[in-house]
Backbone as JSON Lines, residues from 0, in Angstrom:
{"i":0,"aa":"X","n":[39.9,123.5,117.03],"ca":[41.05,123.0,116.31],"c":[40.89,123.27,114.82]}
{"i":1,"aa":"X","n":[41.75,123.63,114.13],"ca":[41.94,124.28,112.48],"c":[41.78,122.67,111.81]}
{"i":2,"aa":"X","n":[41.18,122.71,111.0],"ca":[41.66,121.68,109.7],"c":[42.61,121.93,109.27]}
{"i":3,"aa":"X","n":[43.04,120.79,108.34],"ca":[44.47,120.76,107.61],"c":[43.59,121.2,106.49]}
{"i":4,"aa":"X","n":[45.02,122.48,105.51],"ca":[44.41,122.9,104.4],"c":[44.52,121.51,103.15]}
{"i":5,"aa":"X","n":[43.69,121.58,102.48],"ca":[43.74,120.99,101.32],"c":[44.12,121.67,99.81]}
{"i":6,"aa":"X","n":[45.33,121.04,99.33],"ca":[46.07,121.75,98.31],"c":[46.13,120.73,97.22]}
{"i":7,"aa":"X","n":[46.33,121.21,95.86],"ca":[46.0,120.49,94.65],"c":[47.71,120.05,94.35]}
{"i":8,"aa":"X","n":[47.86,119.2,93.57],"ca":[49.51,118.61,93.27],"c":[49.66,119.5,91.75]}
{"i":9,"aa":"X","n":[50.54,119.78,92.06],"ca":[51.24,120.46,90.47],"c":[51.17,119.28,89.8]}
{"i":10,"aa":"X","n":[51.71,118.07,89.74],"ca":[51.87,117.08,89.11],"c":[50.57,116.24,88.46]}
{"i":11,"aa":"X","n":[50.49,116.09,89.44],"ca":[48.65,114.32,89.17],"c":[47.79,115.37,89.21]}
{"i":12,"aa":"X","n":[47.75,116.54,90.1],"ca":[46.44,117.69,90.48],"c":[45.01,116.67,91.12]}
{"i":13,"aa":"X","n":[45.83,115.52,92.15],"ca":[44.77,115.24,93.32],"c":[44.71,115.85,94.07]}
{"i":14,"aa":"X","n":[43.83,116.36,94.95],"ca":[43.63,117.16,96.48],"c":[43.94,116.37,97.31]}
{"i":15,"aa":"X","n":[45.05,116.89,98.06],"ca":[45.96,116.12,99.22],"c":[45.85,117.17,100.46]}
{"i":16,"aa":"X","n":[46.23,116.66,101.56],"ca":[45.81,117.45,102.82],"c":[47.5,117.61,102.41]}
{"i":17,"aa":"X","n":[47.79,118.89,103.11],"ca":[49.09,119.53,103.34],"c":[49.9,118.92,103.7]}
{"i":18,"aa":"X","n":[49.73,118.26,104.79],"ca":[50.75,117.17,104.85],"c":[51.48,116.21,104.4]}
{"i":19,"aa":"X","n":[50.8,116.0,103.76],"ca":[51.04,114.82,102.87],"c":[51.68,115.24,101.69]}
{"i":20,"aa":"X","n":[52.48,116.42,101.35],"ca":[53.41,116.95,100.48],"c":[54.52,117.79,100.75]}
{"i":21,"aa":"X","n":[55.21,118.08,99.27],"ca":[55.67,119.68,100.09],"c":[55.69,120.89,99.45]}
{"i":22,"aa":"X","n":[55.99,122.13,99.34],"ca":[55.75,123.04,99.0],"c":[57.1,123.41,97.84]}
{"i":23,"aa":"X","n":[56.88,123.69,96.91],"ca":[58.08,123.83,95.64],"c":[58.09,125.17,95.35]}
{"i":24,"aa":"X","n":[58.93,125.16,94.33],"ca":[59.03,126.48,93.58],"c":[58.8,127.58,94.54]}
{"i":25,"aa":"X","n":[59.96,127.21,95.67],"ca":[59.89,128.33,96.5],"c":[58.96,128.93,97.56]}
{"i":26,"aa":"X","n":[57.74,127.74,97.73],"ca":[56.8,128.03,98.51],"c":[55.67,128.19,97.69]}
{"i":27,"aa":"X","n":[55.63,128.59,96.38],"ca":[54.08,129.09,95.54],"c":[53.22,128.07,95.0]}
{"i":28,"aa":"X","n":[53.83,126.88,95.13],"ca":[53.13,125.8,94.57],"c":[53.29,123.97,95.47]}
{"i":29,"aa":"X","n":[52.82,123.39,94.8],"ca":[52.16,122.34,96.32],"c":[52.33,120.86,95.57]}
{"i":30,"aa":"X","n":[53.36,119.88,95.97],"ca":[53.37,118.69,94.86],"c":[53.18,118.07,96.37]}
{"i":31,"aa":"X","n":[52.58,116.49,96.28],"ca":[52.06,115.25,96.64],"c":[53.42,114.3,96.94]}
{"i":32,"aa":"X","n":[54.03,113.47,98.58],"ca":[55.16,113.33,98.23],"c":[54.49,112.03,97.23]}
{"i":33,"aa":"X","n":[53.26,111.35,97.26],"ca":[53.49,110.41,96.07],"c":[54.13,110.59,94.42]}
{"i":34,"aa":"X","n":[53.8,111.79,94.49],"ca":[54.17,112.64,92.99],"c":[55.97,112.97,93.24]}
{"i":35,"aa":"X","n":[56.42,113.9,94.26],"ca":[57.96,114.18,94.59],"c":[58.82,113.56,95.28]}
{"i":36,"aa":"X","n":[58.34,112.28,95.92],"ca":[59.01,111.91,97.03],"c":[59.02,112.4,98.07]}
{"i":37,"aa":"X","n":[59.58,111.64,99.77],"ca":[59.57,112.46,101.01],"c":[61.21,113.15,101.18]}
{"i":38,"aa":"X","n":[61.47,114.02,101.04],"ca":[62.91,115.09,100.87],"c":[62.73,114.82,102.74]}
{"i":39,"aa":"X","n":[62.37,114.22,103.54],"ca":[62.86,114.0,104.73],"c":[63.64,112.78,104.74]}
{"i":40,"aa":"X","n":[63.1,112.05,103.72],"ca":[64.01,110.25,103.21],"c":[64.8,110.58,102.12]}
{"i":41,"aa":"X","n":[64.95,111.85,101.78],"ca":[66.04,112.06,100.76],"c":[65.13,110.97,99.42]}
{"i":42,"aa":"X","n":[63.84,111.13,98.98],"ca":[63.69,110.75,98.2],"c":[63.43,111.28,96.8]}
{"i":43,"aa":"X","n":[63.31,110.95,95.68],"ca":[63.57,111.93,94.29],"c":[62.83,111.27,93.58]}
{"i":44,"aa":"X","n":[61.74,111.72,92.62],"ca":[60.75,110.94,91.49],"c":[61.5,111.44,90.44]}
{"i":45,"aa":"X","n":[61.08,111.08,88.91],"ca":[60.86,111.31,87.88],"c":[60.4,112.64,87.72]}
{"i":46,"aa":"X","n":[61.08,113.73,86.76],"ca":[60.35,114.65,86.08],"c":[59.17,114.21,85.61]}
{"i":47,"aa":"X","n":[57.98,114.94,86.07],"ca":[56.49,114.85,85.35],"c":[56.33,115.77,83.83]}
{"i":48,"aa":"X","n":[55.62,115.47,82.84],"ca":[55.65,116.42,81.55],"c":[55.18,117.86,82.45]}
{"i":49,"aa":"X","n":[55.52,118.44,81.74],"ca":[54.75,119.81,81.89],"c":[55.1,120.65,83.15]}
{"i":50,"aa":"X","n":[55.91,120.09,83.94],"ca":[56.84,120.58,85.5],"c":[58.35,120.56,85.22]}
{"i":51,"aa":"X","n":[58.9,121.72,86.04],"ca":[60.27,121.86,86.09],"c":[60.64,121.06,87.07]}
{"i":52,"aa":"X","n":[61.86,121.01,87.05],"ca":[62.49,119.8,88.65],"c":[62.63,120.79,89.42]}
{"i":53,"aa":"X","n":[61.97,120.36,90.51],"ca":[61.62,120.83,91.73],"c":[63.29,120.62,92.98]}
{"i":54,"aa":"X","n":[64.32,120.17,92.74],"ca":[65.26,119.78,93.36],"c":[65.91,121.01,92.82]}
């Protein structure tokens, strides 16, 4: 059985298992839904400094 990859948050930049986010900017980059919200609950955070809105 594969492990889940572990990917860094554009935002906070904690290491989160894949799941536990989703993939932005088109697939090239990796935010935390604690950082973006779950877009399966239609949920939406705050712009972080230094990130474009991801919506």
């Amino acid at each position: 059985m594969e492990e889940e990859k572990i990917l860094e948050c554009v935002k906070c930049h904690k290491k989160k298992k894949e799941s536990e986010g989703i993939h932005v900017w088109g697939g090239v980059a990796y935010c935390c839904k604690e950082c973006c919200g779950d877009p399966e609950k239609g949920e939406h955070k705050q712009q972080a400094a230094n990130t474009c809105e991801f919506c």
